[in-house]
N, C-alpha and C positions, 0 to 999 in steps of 0.2 A: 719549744720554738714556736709551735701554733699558738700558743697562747701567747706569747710577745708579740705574733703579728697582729693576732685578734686585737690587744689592748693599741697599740698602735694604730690600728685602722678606726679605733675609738677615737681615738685621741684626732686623725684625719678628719673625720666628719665632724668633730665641734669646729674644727678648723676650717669649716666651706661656709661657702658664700651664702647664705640665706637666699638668694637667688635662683641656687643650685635645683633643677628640676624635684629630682630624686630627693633632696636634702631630708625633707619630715617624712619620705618613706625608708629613708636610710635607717634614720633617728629610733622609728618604731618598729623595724627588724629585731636592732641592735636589743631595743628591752627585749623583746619576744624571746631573742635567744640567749638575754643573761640576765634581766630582772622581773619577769613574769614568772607568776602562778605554772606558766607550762616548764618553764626553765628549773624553776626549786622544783617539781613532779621529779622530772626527768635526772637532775642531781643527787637526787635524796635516791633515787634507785641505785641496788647494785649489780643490776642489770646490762651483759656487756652490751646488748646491743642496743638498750635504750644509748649507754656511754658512745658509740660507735657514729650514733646516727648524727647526737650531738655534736661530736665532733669534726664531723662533716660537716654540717650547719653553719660551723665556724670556719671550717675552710672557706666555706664556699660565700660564708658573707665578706670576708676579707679579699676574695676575688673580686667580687660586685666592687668593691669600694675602689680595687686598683680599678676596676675598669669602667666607673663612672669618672675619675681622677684622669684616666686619658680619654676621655671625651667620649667615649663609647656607651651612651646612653640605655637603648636598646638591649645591648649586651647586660648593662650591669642590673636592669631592670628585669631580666628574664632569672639574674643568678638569685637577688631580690627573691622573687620568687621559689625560686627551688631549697632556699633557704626556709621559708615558711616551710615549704612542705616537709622537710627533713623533721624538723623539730615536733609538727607534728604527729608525723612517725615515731620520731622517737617517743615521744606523750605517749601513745597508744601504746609502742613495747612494753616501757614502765607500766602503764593501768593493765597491760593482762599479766603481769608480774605480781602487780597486786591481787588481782581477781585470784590468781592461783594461789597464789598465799593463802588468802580466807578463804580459798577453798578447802585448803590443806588444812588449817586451824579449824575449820566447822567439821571435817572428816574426822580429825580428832576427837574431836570436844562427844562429838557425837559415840564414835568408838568406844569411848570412857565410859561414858553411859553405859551403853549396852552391856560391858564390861560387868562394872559395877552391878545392876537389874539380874544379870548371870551368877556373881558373887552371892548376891541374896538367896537365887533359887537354890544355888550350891549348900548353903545352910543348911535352910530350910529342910534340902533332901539329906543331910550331914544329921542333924536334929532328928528327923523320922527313923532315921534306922539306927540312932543313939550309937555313931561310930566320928563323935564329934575330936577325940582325944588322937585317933590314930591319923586324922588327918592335917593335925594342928603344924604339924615339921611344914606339910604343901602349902598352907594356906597363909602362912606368914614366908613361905618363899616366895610366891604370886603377890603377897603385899608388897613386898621388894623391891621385884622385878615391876609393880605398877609405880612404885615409888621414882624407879629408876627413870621408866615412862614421863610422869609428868616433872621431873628436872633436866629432863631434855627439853619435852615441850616448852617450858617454862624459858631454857636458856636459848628459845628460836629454832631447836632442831628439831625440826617437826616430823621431817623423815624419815629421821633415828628414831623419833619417838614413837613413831608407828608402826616401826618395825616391833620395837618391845613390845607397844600395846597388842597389835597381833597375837605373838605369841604368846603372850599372860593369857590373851582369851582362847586360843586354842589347848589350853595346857588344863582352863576352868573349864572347858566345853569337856575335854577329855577326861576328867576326872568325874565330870556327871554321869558319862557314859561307862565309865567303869564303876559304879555305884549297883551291882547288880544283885544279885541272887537269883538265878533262873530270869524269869521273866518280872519277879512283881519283887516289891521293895521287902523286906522281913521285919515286919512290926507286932512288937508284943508289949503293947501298947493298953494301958489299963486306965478307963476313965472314970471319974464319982457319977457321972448322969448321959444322961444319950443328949441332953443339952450341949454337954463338955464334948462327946466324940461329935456330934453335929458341925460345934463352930473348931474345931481340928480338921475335918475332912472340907469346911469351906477356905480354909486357910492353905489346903493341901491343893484345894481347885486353883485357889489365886496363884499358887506355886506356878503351876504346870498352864497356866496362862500365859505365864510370866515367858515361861519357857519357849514357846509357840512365837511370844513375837523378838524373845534374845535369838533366839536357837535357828529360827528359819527366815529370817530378816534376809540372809545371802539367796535366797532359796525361791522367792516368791517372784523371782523375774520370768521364771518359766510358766506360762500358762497354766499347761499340765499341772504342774504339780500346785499353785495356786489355785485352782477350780477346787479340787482334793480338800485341799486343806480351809478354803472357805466355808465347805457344804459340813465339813465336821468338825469346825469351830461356831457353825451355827447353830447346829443341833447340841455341844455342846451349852452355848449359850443359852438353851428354850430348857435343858435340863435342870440347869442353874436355877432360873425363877421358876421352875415348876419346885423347887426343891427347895429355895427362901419360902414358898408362897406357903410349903407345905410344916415349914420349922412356924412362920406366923400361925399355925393353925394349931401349934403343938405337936405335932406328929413329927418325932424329930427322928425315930427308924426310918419311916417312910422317905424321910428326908437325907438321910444319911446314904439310904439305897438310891437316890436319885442323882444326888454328887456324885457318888463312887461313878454311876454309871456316865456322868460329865465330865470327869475325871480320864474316864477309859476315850474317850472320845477325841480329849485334846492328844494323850496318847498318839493315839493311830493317827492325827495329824502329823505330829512331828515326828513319829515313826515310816509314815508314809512317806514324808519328805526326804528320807534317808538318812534321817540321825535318831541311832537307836539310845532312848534313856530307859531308869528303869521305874516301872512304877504298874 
């Protein structure tokens, strides 16, 4: 019924007098509210209350027109107005409908990542203690379940899909954690040169790097615990190049004792932080 009066009150204003005061402010309402860039925003959403605001708009521009028609100038020039303003209200509900969407889409996108960066460390510590087979059942369930993740995302439900994605990474995060033996990993681990265990324990450091910023990414909004983990991911860091500077020189024990102890480092970060791994 609103939209039969709406096109009707259309159909009115081509029908006035050129004359008519209000006539080309009528004219250019009427695009605002059904042929402009703000009108296809506000359509294309499906957002009620962008819907809600618009159709107010059209109320209230079909009033304007009854009441420039009975002579009531003033009146239909103030409704005129309040028309604009609807519509652009309604513009703004749609664009923060948007804004959250691609908010909700970069939460994602970004999720996945980290996800993923996590899936790697999970190997890598799967590989070190050569218990790659027993954990093959989880690790192709978690494929699954991220699988399932990104055909949600994919089919727009990004909500759903971040629910799954959550849980995939708390299920990976939990399995790192349960990767123990007392306190340190169990490697019986055999290499042809101290060259070979050198670039192993650099690839061990890149690990638990890796770890520090999947693992404690929720973690670092608290001062405290970021101050922590800054001071012992720097000294980490100064060990590292003392410990390349010291492989470039050949000296690749010496070098191997200065990872481990880089290694122990990132450690006690993301141990400190309150998530215990093992290594």
């Amino acid at each position: 019924m609103a939209l039969c009066t709406f096109v009707n009150s259309q159909s009115s204003v081509a029908e006035q007098a050129s004359g008519d005061p209000l006539h080309d402010r009528i004219v250019s309402v009427g695009k605002l509210l059904n042929d402009s860039s703000v009108a296809r925003q506000v359509e294309s959403s499906d957002l009620e209350a962008a819907t809600d605001l618009h159709q107010k708009a059209r109320t209230k521009y079909a009033h304007a027109i009854a009441l420039n028609e009975a002579g009531d100038v003033d009146a239909a020039a103030s409704s005129l107005s309040e028309v604009v303003t609807l519509m652009y209200a309604a513009a703004g509900a749609a664009h923060k409908k948007d804004v959250a969407t691609d908010k909700t889409d970069r939460d994602f996108r970004n999720r996945r990542a980290s996800v993923d960066a996590l899936l790697v460390a999970y190997q890598h510590i799967l590989e070190e203690k050569g218990v790659e087979a027993q954990h093959e059942a989880l690790r192709d369930d978690i494929a699954a379940g991220l699988g399932r993740a990104d055909a949600l995302a994919a089919a727009g439900e990004t909500a759903e899909a971040r629910i799954r994605l959550d849980h995939e990474y708390e299920r990976v995060k939990i399995a790192i954690e349960g990767l123990r033996d007392g306190d340190t990993l169990v490697r019986e681990l055999h290499f042809d040169s101290k060259e070979d265990e050198y670039l192993y324990e650099l690839d061990r450091n890149e690990t638990h790097k890796m770890l520090v910023s999947v693992l404690l990414a929720d973690k670092l909004s608290d001062d405290r615990i970021k101050e922590k983990v800054l001071l012992l991911v720097s000294s980490a860091h100064e060990l590292r190049i003392n410990a390349e500077l010291q492989a470039q020189d050949g000296h690749f024990e010496k070098a191997i004792e200065t990872l481990e102890k880089s290694t122990k480092e990132l450690v006690k970060a993301i141990r400190g932080a309150g998530v215990y791994i093992p290594g």
